[in-house]
N, C-alpha and C positions, 0 to 999 in steps of 0.2 A: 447618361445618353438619353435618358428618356425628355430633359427640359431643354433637348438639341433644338433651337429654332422653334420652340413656341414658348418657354418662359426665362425671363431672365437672371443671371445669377451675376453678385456683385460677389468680388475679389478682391482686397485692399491686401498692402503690401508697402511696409517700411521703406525697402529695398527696391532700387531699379532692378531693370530686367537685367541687366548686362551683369549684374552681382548673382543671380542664382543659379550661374554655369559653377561656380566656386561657390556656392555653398549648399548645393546639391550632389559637388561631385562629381556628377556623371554628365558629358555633354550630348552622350547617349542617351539618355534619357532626357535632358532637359529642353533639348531640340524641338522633340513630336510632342512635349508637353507646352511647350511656348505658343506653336502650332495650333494647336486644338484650343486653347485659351484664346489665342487671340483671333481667330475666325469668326467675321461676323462681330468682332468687338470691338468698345472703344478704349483708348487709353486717355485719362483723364489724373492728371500731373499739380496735385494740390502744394505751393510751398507756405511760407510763413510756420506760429508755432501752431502745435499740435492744439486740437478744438478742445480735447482734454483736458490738456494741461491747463488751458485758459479757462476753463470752468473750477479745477482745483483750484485754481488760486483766488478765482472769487469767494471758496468759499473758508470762513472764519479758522485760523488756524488755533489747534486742541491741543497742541505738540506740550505746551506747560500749562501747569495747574497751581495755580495758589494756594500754601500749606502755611497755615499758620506753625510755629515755629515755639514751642514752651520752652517758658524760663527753667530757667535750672533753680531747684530750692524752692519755686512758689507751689504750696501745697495745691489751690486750685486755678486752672489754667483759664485767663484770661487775657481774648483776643487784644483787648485793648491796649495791655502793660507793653505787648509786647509785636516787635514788627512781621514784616512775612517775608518769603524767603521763594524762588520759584524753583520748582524739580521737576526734571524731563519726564515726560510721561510717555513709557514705548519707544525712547532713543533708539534701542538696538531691535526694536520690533520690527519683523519685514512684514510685508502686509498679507492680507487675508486672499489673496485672489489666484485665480485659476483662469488661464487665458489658453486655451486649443491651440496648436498648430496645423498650420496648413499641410504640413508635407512630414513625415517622422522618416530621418535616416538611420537609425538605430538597426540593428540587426537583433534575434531573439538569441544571439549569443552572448551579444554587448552584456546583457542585462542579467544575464548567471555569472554568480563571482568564478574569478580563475580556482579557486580552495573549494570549493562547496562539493560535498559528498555526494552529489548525485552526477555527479560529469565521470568520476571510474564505475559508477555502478555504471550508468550508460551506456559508456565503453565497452566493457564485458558484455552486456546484454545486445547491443548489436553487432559484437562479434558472433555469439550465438544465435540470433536472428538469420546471419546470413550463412550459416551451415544449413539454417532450416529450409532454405529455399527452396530444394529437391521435395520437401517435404508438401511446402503450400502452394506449388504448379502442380501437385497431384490435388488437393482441395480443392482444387475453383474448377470451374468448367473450361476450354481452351476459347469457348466465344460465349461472348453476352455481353451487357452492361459493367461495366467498371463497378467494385464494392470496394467496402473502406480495406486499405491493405490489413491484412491479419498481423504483420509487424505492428500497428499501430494500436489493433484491439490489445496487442499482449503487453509493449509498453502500457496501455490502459490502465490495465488490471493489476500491471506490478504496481503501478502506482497505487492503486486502491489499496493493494495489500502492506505497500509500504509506510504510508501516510495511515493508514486504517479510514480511511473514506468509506461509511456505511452502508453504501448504493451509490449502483453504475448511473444513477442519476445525478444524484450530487457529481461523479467523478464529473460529467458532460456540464454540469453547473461550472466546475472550477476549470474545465478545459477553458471556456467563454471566456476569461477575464483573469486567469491566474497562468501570466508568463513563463513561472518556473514549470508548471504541464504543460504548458505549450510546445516548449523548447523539449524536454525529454520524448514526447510520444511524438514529437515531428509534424505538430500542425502549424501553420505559417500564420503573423498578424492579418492577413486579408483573408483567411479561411475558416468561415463559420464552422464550430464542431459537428459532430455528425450526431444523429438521436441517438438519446440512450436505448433504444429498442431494438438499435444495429446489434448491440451485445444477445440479445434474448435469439435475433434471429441466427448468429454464426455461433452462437453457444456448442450445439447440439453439432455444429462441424468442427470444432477443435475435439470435443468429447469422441467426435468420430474416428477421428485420426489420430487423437491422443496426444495432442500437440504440446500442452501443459508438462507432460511427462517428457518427452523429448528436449522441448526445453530447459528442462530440471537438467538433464544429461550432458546435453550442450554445453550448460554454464561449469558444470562439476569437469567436463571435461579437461577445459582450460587451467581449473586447478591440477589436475591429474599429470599435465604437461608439464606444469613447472616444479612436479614431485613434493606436492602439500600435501598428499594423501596417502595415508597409513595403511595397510593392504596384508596387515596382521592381528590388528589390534582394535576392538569396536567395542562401544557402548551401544545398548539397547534400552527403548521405555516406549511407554502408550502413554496416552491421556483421552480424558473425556472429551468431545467437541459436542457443545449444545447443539442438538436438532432447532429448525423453525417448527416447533411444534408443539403444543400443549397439553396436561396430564387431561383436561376437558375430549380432547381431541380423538381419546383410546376408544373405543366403542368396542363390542362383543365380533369376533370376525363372525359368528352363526349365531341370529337373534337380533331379538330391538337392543337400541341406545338405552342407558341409563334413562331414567326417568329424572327431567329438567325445567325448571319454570325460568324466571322473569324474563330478561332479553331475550332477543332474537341473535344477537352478534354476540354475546357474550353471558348467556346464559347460568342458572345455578344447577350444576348438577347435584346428584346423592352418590356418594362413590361407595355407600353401603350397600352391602350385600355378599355374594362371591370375589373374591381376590381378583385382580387382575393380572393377568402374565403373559407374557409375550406369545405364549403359546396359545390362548386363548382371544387376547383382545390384540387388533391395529390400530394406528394412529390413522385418521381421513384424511388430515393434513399430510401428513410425510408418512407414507405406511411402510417406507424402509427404516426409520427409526426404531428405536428400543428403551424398553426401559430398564433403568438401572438406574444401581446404588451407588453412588461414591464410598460410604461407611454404609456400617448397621443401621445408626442411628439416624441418616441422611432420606430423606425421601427423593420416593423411585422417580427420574424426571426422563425426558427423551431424548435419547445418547446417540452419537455415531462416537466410534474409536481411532485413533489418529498413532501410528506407529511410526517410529524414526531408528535409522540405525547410525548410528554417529563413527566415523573415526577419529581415534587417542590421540592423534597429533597435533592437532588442528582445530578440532573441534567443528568441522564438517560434516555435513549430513550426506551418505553416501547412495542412502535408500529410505523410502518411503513409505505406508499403505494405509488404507482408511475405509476401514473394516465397519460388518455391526459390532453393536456393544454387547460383546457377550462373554463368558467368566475365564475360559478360552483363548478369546482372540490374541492377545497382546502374545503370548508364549504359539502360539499358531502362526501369527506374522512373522514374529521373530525367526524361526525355524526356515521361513519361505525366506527372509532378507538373505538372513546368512550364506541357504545354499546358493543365492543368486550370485555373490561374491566371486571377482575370480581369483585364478592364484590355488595351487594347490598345496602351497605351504601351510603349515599349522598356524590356526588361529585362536584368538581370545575375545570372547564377549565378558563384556560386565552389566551388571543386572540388578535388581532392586530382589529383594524378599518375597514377591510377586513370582517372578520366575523361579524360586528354590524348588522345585517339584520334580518327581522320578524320573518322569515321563519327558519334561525339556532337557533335561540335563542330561538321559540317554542319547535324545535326537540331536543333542549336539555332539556329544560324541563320535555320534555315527557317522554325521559330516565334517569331522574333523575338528571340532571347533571345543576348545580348552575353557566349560563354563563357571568365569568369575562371580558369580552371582552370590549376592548378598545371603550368610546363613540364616531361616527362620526357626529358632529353637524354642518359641512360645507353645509349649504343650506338647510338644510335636519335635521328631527329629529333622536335620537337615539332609539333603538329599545330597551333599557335597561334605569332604571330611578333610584330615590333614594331609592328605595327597594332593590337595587340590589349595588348602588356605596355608601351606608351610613354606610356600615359595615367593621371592620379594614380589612377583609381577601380579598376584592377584591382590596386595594391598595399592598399588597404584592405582590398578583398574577400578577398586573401588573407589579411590580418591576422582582420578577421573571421570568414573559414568557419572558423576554429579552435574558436571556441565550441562549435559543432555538436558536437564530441567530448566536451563536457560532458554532453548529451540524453543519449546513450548510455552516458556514464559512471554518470549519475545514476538511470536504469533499471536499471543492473545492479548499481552497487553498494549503491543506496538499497532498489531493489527487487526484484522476479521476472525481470526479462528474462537473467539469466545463466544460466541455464538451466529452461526450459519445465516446468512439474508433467501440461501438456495433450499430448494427442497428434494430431493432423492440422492441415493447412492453416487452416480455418477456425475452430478452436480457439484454435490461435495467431495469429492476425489480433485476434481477441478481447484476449487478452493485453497483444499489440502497441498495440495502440489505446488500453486503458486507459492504459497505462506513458505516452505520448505525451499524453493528458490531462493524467495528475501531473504532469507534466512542466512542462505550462503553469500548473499551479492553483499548485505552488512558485512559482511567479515572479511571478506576477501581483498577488497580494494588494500587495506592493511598487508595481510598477507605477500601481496604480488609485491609492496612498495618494500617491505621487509627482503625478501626474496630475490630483489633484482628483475 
């Protein structure tokens, strides 16, 4: 609109006009676009051949190439013994070129195969979107400016978490120009992505309203419905989640920093002197972080803790939490998962050698809950005996809670949770959450098709 009646624009076109009501389709549409083209314009009606063509053909044809041709039995090959022979050169080669069109009737569905895995996770996920609805007319304000729908920020992010895209920036890189994001978060070809800073600013409103968790709910529900989820029988495990944060980064909470020379961005510290511990030093970067060990022998790095409660049938993740990293936490979540459960029938957790201790193993009985946990009898007795390991259901459960090491495989290695791009507790809760979604939208599509 802007070169409307003061610059001119030229249009060439194979095709009369009277051919692009049928090959556009729509007479709706091709109407008020013939319209607006031809306003103010001329039509100018060139026949004979194409200017092109007549310039290729002036020029020398490459199509064969003269191959001299070796005798058979003559030790050195000599042009002259023998004659020459001509071989196509690029017969079946199409050519190198790349020509625009005017007008694309394509739809961004066209162009997702019918099979491709991400059309049921889709499905699922905006089925669970539009539960949330009641949820995001209490987020937004009832007047002001239009923002990007929060459906679209949470497809976003599943994708980030799906794909493992490293940054909400790249994600808005591959919105711009990668069709298959396009078509899942619901942006159209004529619609520039929004910035990546739209995420930084509605962050802190999902976190608010806890939206990441209800969608976790939403999606599991749908499995709940068609009776995939087990409401007796659970696996339990933590893992570590790298903090964005560095062992550089710990400083004394009361007193100076270490003493540090050469850069300024990336300094050398002396980490000799007094010990560091969490009780004494924070991180400036992430001060909700912690430090810890994997082993003895593993140096202290900075942890957030990531808990799953899995149920045995299925191998669905039922509940979540993403705790500090502390010696604690994993047998502390677990306890919080359990009694969250409903259902007051008797249950079974299974458990790694981690949880073998007095004090889990009471709390689960207290809440009813039958603890299959791995025996540790290195030095030390176990805290569970043959009342508990002489029954077939705690060798299953053992066989089972192994799966659970898949969840956290498949977060880390498929996507973000190997190490945090966010920094605080409730940032990475957010994370965590998501990662625990995918988690189930991978498996379920399966599921439901099995299932009916």
């Amino acid at each position: 609109m802007s070169r409307y009646e003061k610059a001119s624009t030229i249009i060439t076109s194979n095709r009369p006009l009277d051919d692009w009501t049928r090959l556009l389709g729509d007479v709706v549409v091709v109407t008020p676009l013939l319209d607006r083209l031809m306003h103010h314009g001329h039509l100018l009606k060139f026949e004979g051949k194409s200017w092109r063509l007549k310039e290729a053909a002036a020029v020398p044809s490459t199509s064969s190439t003269k191959v001299p041709r070796p005798a058979v039995g003559v030790e050195e090959f000599d042009p002259a013994q023998v004659g020459e022979f001509e071989v196509a050169a690029g017969a079946m080669r199409g050519p190198d070129v790349m020509q625009d069109t005017l007008f694309a009737v394509r739809s961004l569905e066209s162009y997702v195969p019918a099979d491709h895995p991400l059309r049921p996770v889709r499905d699922i996920l905006n089925e669970a979107l539009k539960r949330m609805d009641p949820l995001f007319a209490a987020m937004y304000a009832p007047a002001g400016r239009d923002s990007i729908a929060p459906e679209k920020l949470l497809r976003a992010l599943m994708l980030q978490v799906l794909y493992g895209v490293r940054s909400e920036r790249m994600v808005i890189e591959q919105l711009g120009y990668n069709l298959l994001f396009r078509w899942f978060v619901g942006v159209s070809m004529q619609d520039d992505p929004w910035d990546h800073s739209t995420f930084s600013k509605n962050r802190d409103r999902l976190i608010e309203h806890d939206a990441c968790t209800v969608l976790f709910e939403e999606v599991l529900a749908q499995a709940r419905g068609k009776g995939l989820l087990s409401a007796e029988h659970f696996s339990v495990d933590g893992t570590l989640v790298r903090a964005w944060a560095s062992n550089k980064s710990f400083v004394p909470k009361d007193g100076p920093p270490p003493p540090a020379s050469g850069s300024k961005s990336n300094p050398e510290v002396n980490f000799r002197g007094p010990p560091r511990t969490n009780d004494t030093h924070e991180s400036r970067t992430d001060p909700d972080s912690r430090l810890y060990r994997k082993s003895k022998n593993a140096e202290a790095l900075p942890y957030f803790m990531g808990h799953a409660l899995m149920e045995n049938r299925n191998g669905l993740v039922v509940d979540h939490r993403l705790t500090h990293a502390t010696g604690k936490a994993e047998r502390e979540a677990a306890i919080e998962m359990l009694a969250a459960q409903p259902g007051a029938a008797r249950k079974t957790v299974g458990a790694d050698k981690g949880y073998d201790t007095a004090d889990f193993v009471a709390d689960c009985r207290a809440i009813g809950v039958t603890p299959h946990v791995a025996q540790n009898t290195k030095n030390r007795a176990s805290a569970i005996d043959e009342r508990t390991t002489r029954h077939p259901g705690y060798a299953v459960s053992q066989i089972v809670r192994k799966l659970i090491e898949t969840i956290f495989g498949d977060g880390k290695q498929h996507g973000t949770l190997r190490q945090l791009k966010l920094r605080g507790l409730d940032r990475a809760e957010l994370v965590f959450a998501m990662t625990m979604t995918a988690v189930n939208l991978r498996r379920m599509p399966k599921l439901f098709a099995e299932s009916g």
